[in-house]
C-alpha positions as CSV (number, residue, x, y, z in Angstrom):
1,X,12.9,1.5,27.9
2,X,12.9,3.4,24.5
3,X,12.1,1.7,21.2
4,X,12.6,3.0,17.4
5,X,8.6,2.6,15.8
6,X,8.5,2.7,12.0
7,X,6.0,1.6,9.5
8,X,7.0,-0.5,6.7
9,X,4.1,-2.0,3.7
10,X,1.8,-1.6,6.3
11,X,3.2,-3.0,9.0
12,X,4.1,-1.4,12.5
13,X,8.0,-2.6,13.4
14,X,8.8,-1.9,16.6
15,X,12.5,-2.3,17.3
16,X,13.8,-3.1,20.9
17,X,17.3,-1.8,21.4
18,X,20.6,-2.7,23.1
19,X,22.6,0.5,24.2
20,X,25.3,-1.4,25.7
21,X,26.6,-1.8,21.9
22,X,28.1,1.6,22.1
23,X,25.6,3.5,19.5
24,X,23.2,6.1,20.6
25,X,19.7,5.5,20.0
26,X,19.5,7.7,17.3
27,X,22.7,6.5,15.7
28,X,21.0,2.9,16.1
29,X,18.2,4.0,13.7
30,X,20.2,5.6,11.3
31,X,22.0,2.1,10.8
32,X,18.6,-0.1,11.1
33,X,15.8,1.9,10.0
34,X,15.2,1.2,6.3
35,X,16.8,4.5,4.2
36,X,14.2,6.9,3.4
37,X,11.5,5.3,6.2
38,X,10.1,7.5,8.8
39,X,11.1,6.1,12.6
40,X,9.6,7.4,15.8
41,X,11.5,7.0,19.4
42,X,9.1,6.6,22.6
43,X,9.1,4.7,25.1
44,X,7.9,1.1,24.9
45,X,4.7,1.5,27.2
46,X,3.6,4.0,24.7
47,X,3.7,1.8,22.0
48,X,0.3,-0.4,21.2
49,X,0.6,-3.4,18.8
50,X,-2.5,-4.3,17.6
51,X,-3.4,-7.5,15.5
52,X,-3.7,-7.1,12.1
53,X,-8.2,-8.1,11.3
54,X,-6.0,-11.3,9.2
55,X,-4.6,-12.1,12.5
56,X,-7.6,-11.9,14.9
57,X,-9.6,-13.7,11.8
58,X,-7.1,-16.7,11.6
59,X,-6.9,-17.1,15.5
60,X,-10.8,-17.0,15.1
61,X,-11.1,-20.0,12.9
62,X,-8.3,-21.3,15.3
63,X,-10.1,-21.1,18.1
64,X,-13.6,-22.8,16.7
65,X,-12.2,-24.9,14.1
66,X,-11.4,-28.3,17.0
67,X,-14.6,-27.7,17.9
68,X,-16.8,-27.5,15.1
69,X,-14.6,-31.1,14.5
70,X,-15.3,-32.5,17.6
71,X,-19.0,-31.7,16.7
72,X,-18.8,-33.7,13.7
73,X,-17.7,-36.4,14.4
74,X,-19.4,-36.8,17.7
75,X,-22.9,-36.3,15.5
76,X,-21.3,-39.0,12.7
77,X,-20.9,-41.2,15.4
78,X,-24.5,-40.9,16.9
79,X,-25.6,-41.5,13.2
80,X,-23.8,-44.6,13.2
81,X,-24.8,-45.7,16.1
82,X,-28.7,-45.0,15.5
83,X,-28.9,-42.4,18.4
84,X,-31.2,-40.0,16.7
85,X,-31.9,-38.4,20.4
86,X,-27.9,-37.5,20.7
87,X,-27.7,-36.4,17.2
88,X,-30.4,-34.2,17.3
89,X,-28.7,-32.6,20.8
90,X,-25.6,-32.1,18.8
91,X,-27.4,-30.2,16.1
92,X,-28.2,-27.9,18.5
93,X,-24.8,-27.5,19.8
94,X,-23.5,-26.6,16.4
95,X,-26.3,-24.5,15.7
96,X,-25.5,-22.6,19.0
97,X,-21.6,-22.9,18.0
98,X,-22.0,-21.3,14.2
99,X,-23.9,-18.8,15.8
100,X,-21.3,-17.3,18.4
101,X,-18.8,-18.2,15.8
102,X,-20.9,-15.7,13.2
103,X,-21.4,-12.9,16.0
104,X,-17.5,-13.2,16.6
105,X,-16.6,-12.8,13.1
106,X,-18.4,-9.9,12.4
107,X,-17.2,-8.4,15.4
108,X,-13.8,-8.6,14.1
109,X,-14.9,-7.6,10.4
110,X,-17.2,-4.5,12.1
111,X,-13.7,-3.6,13.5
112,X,-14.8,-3.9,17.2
Protein backbone atom coordinates (compact mmCIF):
# COMPACT_ATOMS: atom_id res chain seq x y z
CA UNK A 1 0.00 0.00 0.00
CA UNK A 2 1.31 3.55 -0.78
CA UNK A 3 1.29 6.32 1.73
CA UNK A 4 1.94 10.30 1.36
CA UNK A 5 5.11 11.06 4.17
CA UNK A 6 5.55 14.71 5.02
CA UNK A 7 7.17 16.51 7.81
CA UNK A 8 5.41 19.11 9.63
CA UNK A 9 7.25 21.23 13.12
CA UNK A 10 9.19 18.29 13.35
CA UNK A 11 6.96 15.71 13.15
CA UNK A 12 6.90 12.74 10.57
CA UNK A 13 2.91 12.45 9.28
CA UNK A 14 2.35 9.59 7.51
CA UNK A 15 -0.99 9.61 5.76
CA UNK A 16 -2.80 6.26 4.88
CA UNK A 17 -4.92 6.65 1.86
CA UNK A 18 -8.28 5.49 0.45
CA UNK A 19 -8.32 5.29 -3.47
CA UNK A 20 -11.66 4.12 -3.74
CA UNK A 21 -12.69 7.98 -3.19
CA UNK A 22 -12.09 8.58 -6.80
CA UNK A 23 -8.69 10.86 -6.48
CA UNK A 24 -5.37 9.73 -7.51
CA UNK A 25 -2.77 9.51 -5.03
CA UNK A 26 -1.15 12.47 -6.16
CA UNK A 27 -4.30 14.42 -6.50
CA UNK A 28 -4.98 13.21 -2.73
CA UNK A 29 -1.79 15.16 -1.61
CA UNK A 30 -2.40 18.09 -3.37
CA UNK A 31 -5.83 18.39 -1.37
CA UNK A 32 -4.28 17.11 2.13
CA UNK A 33 -0.71 17.90 2.28
CA UNK A 34 -0.31 21.34 3.97
CA UNK A 35 0.35 24.14 0.98
CA UNK A 36 3.90 24.78 0.52
CA UNK A 37 4.98 21.31 2.63
CA UNK A 38 7.21 18.79 1.00
CA UNK A 39 5.27 15.07 0.73
CA UNK A 40 7.01 11.88 -0.28
CA UNK A 41 4.91 8.74 -1.85
CA UNK A 42 6.40 5.11 -1.00
CA UNK A 43 5.17 2.36 0.04
CA UNK A 44 4.15 1.87 3.64
CA UNK A 45 6.82 -0.96 4.47
CA UNK A 46 9.30 1.64 3.56
CA UNK A 47 8.27 3.94 5.95
CA UNK A 48 9.86 3.74 9.72
CA UNK A 49 8.13 5.64 12.62
CA UNK A 50 10.28 6.09 15.19
CA UNK A 51 9.46 7.47 18.81
CA UNK A 52 10.20 10.74 19.42
CA UNK A 53 13.37 10.52 22.82
CA UNK A 54 9.93 12.48 24.77
CA UNK A 55 8.09 9.51 23.85
CA UNK A 56 10.51 6.56 24.74
CA UNK A 57 11.40 8.93 28.06
CA UNK A 58 7.65 9.20 29.16
CA UNK A 59 6.98 5.37 28.52
CA UNK A 60 10.31 5.01 30.58
CA UNK A 61 9.02 6.67 33.67
CA UNK A 62 5.75 4.68 32.75
CA UNK A 63 7.18 1.64 32.85
CA UNK A 64 9.20 2.07 36.49
CA UNK A 65 7.03 4.53 38.01
CA UNK A 66 4.34 1.43 39.67
CA UNK A 67 7.22 0.03 40.72
CA UNK A 68 9.32 2.28 42.30
CA UNK A 69 5.57 2.82 44.22
CA UNK A 70 5.11 -0.55 45.02
CA UNK A 71 8.65 -0.32 46.57
CA UNK A 72 7.68 2.39 48.74
CA UNK A 73 5.22 1.54 50.23
CA UNK A 74 6.09 -2.06 50.67
CA UNK A 75 9.45 -0.53 52.61
CA UNK A 76 6.82 2.04 54.66
CA UNK A 77 5.02 -0.81 55.60
CA UNK A 78 8.05 -2.93 56.88
CA UNK A 79 8.91 0.42 58.87
CA UNK A 80 5.73 0.25 60.47
CA UNK A 81 5.69 -2.90 61.16
CA UNK A 82 9.38 -3.02 62.87
CA UNK A 83 10.78 -5.44 60.20
CA UNK A 84 14.14 -3.93 59.78
CA UNK A 85 15.27 -7.34 57.98
CA UNK A 86 12.47 -6.75 55.04
CA UNK A 87 13.23 -3.20 54.83
CA UNK A 88 16.72 -3.48 54.48
CA UNK A 89 15.87 -6.31 51.44
CA UNK A 90 13.75 -3.69 49.91
CA UNK A 91 16.49 -1.10 49.96
CA UNK A 92 18.25 -3.25 47.90
CA UNK A 93 15.59 -3.77 45.46
CA UNK A 94 15.31 -0.12 44.87
CA UNK A 95 18.82 0.30 44.78
CA UNK A 96 18.97 -2.42 42.07
CA UNK A 97 15.65 -0.79 40.41
CA UNK A 98 17.22 3.09 40.20
CA UNK A 99 20.05 1.57 38.80
CA UNK A 100 18.49 -0.23 35.61
CA UNK A 101 16.18 2.61 35.65
CA UNK A 102 19.54 5.12 35.30
CA UNK A 103 21.21 2.72 32.64
CA UNK A 104 17.78 2.79 30.62
CA UNK A 105 17.53 6.47 30.70
CA UNK A 106 20.74 7.19 29.45
CA UNK A 107 20.32 4.72 26.87
CA UNK A 108 17.48 6.68 25.54
CA UNK A 109 19.26 10.18 26.17
CA UNK A 110 22.80 8.51 24.43
CA UNK A 111 20.28 7.98 21.49
CA UNK A 112 20.66 4.13 21.49
Amino acid sequence: MQVIVYEIEGKQVVMALNLDCGLTINEIAEKDVPSGVEYTIMDSEDVSIEATTDQKLSALDTEYESQFTALAQAYSTAIMAGDTTTAASIQTDYTDLKAQYQTALEAINSGE
